[in-house]
N, C-alpha and C positions, 0 to 999 in steps of 0.2 A: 609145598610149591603152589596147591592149588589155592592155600588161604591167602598166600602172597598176593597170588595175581585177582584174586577178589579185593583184595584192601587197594590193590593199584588200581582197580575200576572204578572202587568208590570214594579212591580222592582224586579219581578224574570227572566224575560225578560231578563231585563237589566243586573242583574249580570252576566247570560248565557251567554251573547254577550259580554260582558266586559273579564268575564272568555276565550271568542274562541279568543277574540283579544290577549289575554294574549298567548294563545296555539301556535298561528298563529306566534307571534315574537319571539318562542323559535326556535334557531338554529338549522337546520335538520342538522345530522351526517351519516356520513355511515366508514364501513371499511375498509382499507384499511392491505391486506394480504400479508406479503411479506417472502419469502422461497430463502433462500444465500444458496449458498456453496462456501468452501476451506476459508474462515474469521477466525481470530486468534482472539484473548480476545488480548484487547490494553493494559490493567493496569490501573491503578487510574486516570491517568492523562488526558487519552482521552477516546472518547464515540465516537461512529458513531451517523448519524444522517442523517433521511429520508428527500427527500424535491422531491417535486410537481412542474413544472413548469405550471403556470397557467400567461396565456397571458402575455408569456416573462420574471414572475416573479417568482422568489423561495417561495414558501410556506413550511415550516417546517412539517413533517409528526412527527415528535420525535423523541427521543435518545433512544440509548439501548448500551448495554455493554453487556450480555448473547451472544454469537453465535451459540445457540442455534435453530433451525427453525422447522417449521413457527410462527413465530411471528404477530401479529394485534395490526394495530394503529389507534385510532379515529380522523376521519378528516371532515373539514365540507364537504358537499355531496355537493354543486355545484362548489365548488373549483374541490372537488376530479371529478367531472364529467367531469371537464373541462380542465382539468390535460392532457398535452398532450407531457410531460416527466417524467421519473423517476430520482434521481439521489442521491446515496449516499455518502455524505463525511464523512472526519474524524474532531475532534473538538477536541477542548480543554476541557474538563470536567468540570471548569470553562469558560464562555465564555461570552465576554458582547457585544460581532459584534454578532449583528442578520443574518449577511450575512454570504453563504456557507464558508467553510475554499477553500485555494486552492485543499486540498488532498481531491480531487473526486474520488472515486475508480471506482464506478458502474455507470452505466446509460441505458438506455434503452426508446426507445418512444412505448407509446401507442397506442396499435393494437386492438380494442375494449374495451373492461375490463380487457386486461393484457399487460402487457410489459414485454419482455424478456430483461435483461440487463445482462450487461458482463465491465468488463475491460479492453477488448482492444481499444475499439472507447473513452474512456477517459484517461485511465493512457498513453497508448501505445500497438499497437499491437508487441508483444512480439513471436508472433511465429516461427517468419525467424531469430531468434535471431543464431547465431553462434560465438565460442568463441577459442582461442588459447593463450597458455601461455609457458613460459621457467622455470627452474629450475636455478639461477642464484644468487648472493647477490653481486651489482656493486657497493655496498654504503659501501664497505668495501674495505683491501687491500689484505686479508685473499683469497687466491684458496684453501684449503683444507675444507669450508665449505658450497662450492654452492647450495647443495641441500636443504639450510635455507633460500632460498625466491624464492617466486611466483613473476614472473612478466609477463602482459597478453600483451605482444608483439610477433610479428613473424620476428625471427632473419631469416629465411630463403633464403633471397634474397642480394642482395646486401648491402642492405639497412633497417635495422629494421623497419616495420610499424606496428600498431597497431593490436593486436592480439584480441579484438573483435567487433563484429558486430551487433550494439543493434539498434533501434528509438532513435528519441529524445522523452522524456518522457514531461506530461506535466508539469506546474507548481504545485510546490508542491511535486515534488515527485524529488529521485537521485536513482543513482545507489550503489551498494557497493559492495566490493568484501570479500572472509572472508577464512581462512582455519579453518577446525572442527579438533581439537589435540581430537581424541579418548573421543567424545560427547560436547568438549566445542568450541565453534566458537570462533573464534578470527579477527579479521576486518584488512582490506589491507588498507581500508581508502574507502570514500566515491567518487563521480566523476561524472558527466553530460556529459563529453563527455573523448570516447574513445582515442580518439588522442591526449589526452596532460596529463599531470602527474595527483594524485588524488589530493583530498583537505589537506592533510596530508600530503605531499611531503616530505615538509622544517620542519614538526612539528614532525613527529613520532619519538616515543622513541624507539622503538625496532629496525628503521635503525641504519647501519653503521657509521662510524665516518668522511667516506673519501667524503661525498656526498649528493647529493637526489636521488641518480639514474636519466634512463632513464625519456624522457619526456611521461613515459605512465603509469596510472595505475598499483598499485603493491608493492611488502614489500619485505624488510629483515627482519628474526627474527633472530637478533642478540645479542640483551641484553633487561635488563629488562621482562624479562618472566614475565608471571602475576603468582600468586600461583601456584603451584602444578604443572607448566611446566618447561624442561630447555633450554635457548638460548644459541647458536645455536642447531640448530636441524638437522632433516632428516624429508623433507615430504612427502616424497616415504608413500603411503598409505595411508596419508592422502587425505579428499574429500576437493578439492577446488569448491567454489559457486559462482554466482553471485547472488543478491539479489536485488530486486527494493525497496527501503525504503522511507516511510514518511517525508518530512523536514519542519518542526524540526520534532525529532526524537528521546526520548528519552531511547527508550531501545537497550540495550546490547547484544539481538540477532539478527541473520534477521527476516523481514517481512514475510512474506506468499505465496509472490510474489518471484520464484526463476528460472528464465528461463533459467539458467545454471548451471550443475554442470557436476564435475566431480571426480576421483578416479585417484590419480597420482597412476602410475603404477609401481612395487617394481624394476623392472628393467629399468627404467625413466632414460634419459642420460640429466647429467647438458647441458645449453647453447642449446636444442636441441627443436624444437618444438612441441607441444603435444595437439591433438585435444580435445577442450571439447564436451561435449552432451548434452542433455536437459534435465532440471530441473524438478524437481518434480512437480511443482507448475506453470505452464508457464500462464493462466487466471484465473480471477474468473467470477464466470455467477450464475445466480437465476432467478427466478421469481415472478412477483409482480402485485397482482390480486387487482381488487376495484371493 
């Protein structure tokens, strides 16, 4: 009787110890707390997505689509302990590369249990941004209708040069320019560098017949209006932007990112130069606790 209840002790023993090894190989987790501001909801097609740099490598923190904050993500706890950047990109909604996309928006290194990230140390620092444009349409042969295109050059010298002043942004990302007709944006065309024509130069349907224009960033709206506008126009009061955009890129308004804008002014002289100001939106910054 008394060997019995010996041998029942020690394959309760046993299970114990079988059970703490079971305990012991279950993954420890911890939180990971992260609080954005000035983020736009992407659409269907794309999702942000957290990721950890741990000894050099991306570790994936997960997706979200809400820009709502603060948001928590479960990560494992000696990743996240050893985590010694932050960095958030944008993705495909479908995605089969487990590696980041180019469009890194945020980032920020860890300072104890938090990191402050921001936008400028990865997209571009966008603060010294300055901007200048004309009232002209040289893609036509029409002078009675200059005041129907935005072109961001400075004719004021002898010699027109390029009328704004941004970084080079990183990969993944372009610039755009857009005029808002009384709430709807309308695009100038995309561009990475200020000094030579947009992507849309030779393709746009709303230039002129006689040209591409200038070698700089910029539009005529001269035909083809989209609904409910008419070409040629007047953009006296209208708000011309600059916008930093995703690429690719599939929505029809700007980003979130806008470190220029301005408000053509109703008594704006065609051919004449005209300073812009600063955008609503020039960073994005958060916080990101573990």
């Amino acid at each position: 009787m008394i060997k019995n209840t010996i041998l029942a002790m020690l394959a309760i023993g046993v299970l114990t110890t079988s059970c703490d090894s079971d305990d012991d190989s279950t993954p420890k987790t911890a939180d990971l707390t992260v609080n954005l501001t000035g983020l736009e909801e992407l659409g269907n097609d794309y999702v942000y997505e957290g990721w950890v740099i741990v000894d050099g490598a991306p570790v994936s923190t997960g997706t979200f689509s809400s820009v709502v904050f603060p948001q928590s993500f479960t990560v494992d706890a000696d990743q996240l302990a050893s985590a010694t950047t932050f960095v958030l990109s944008i993705e495909p909604a479908v995605d089969s590369d487990p590696a980041p996309a180019a469009t890194k928006i945020l980032a920020g290194d860890f300072s104890g249990n938090s990191a402050s990230v921001n936008s400028n140390n990865i997209v571009g620092d966008l603060t010294t941004s300055t901007g200048k444009y004309i009232l002209a349409t040289p893609t036509d042969t029409d002078d009675t209708n200059e005041a129907s295109g935005v072109w961001f050059l400075d004719n004021s010298g002898d010699a027109a040069v390029k009328g704004l002043v941004l970084p080079t942004l990183s990969a993944g990302w372009k610039y755009e320019g857009w005029v808002v007709f009384d709430g709807t944006p309308i695009s100038t065309g995309t561009f990475t560098n200020s000094d030579a024509a947009d992507d849309n130069a030779a393709t746009s349907i709303f230039k002129g017949d006689a040209g591409n224009g200038p070698g700089y960033p910029g539009e005529d709206f001269l035909q083809n209006a989209p609904s409910g506008l008419t070409f040629p126009t007047d953009l006296k009061g209208k708000t011309i932007v600059i916008s930093v955009e995703p690429s690719p890129d599939n929505s029809a308004a700007p980003f979130t990112l806008k470190p220029l804008a301005h408000s053509v002014p109703a008594d704006a002289m065609n051919h004449t130069v005209i300073n812009m100001g600063a955008g609503p939106v020039i960073s994005l910054s958060g916080t990101v606790t573990r």
